[in-house]
N, C-alpha and C positions, 0 to 999 in steps of 0.2 A: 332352412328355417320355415318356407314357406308350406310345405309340403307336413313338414312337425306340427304347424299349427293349426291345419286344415284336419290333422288326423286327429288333432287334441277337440277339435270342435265336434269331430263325430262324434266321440269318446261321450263327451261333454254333455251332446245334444242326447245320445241315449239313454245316459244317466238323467238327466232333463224329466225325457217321455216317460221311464220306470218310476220315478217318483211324484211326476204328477200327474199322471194314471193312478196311479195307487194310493195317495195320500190325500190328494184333492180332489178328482174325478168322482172317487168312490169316498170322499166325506161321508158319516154318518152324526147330522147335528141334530139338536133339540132346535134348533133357533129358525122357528118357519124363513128368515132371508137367507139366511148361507141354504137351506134345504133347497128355497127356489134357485137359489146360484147356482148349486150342482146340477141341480136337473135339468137348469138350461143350459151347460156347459157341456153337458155330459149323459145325463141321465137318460134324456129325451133319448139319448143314440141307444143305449140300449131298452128304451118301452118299444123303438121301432127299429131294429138295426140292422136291418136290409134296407131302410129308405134311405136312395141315394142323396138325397140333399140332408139329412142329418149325420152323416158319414167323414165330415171333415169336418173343420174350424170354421166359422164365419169370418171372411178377409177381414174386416176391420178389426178383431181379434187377433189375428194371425200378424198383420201389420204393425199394431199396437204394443204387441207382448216383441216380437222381431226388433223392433226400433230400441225400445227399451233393451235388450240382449246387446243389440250391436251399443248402444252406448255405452254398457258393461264391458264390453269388452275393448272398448278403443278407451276407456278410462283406465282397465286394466294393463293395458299394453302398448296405447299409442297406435300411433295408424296402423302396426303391425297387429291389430285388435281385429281389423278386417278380416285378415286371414283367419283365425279361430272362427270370426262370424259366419265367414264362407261353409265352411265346414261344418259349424250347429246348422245353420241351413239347407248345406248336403243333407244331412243326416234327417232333418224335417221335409223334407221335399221326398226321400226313399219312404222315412213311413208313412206320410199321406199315401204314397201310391200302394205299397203295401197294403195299409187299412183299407183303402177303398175298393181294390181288390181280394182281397178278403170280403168282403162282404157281396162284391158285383158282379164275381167271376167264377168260371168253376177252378181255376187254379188246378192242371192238369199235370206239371211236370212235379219229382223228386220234391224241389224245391216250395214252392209255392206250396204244393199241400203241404208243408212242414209249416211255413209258414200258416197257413189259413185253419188248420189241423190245429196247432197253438190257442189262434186267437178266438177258434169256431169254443172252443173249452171253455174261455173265460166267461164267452156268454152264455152255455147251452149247460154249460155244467155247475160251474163256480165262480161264480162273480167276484168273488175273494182271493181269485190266483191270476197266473196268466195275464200280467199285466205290459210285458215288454210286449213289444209290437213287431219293433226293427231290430232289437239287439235280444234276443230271446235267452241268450246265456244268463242271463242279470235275474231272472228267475230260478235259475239253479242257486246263484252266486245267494242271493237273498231268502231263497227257502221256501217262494211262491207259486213255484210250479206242481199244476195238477198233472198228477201222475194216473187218475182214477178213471174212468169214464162215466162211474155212479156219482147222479148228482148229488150236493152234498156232502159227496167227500172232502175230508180236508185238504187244501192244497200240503202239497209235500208228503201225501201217503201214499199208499202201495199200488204199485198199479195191477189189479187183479186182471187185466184183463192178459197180461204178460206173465201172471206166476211172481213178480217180485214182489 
């Protein structure tokens, strides 16, 4: 059971990071206070996003939105609510290190360039795709992966640079 829950909180937490990247991060409002919210939530990270202190969440944010989560989740399940919490947590603790690396490292092996290769897109090309971080399947699965290297292509078109 405990092992199922920890793996339901990854799950959990990736779906999390894809939808609030994507729906909230990148708000587009009329209303100049939600404008100023995203920009300080978010926005600031991409006007500068190689500066390492815009690069993560600010703790009292991180602690805030976390605490509320685990209440969710021990409301949900009971102390057994831990374990899931455990797990959104794994899963937030992998893409901070991800993101931050992506942006502060050369990210030399297989991996990590897939990784940073991903996310270097969402900024450099299309701001409107490439929003998983840690779980980058959820871009296929959702239809928001840039496939393009031309900026302005739409996420989920052809990648000319392959022929497809």
């Amino acid at each position: 059971m405990m092992a199922g829950l920890i793996s339901a909180g990854l799950l959990v937490w990736s779906l999390f990071e894809y939808a609030m990247h994507r729906y909230l991060f990148h708000l587009d409002s009329d209303v100049p206070v939600l404008r100023w919210f995203v920009y300080l939530i978010h926005g600031n990270h991409h006007a500068s996003p190689n500066d390492p202190l815009r690069g993560l969440m600010p703790l009292p944010v991180s602690v805030s939105v976390g605490s509320l989560v685990w209440v969710a989740c021990v409301a949900l399940l009971g102390t057994a609510g831990t374990w899931l919490f455990l797990g959104f947590m794994m899963g937030y603790v992998f893409y901070d290190a991800i993101h931050f690396a992506c942006h502060q490292w050369q990210m030399r092996g297989k991996i990590g360039q897939m990784f940073k290769r991903h996310h270097m897109r969402h900024h450099y090309v299309d701001e409107d795709g490439n929003f998983a971080i840690s779980a980058l399947f959820w871009d296929r699965v959702f239809g928001s992966r840039i496939r393009s290297l031309k900026r302005g292509a739409p996420a989920g078109g052809h990648d000319l640079a392959n022929g497809a």
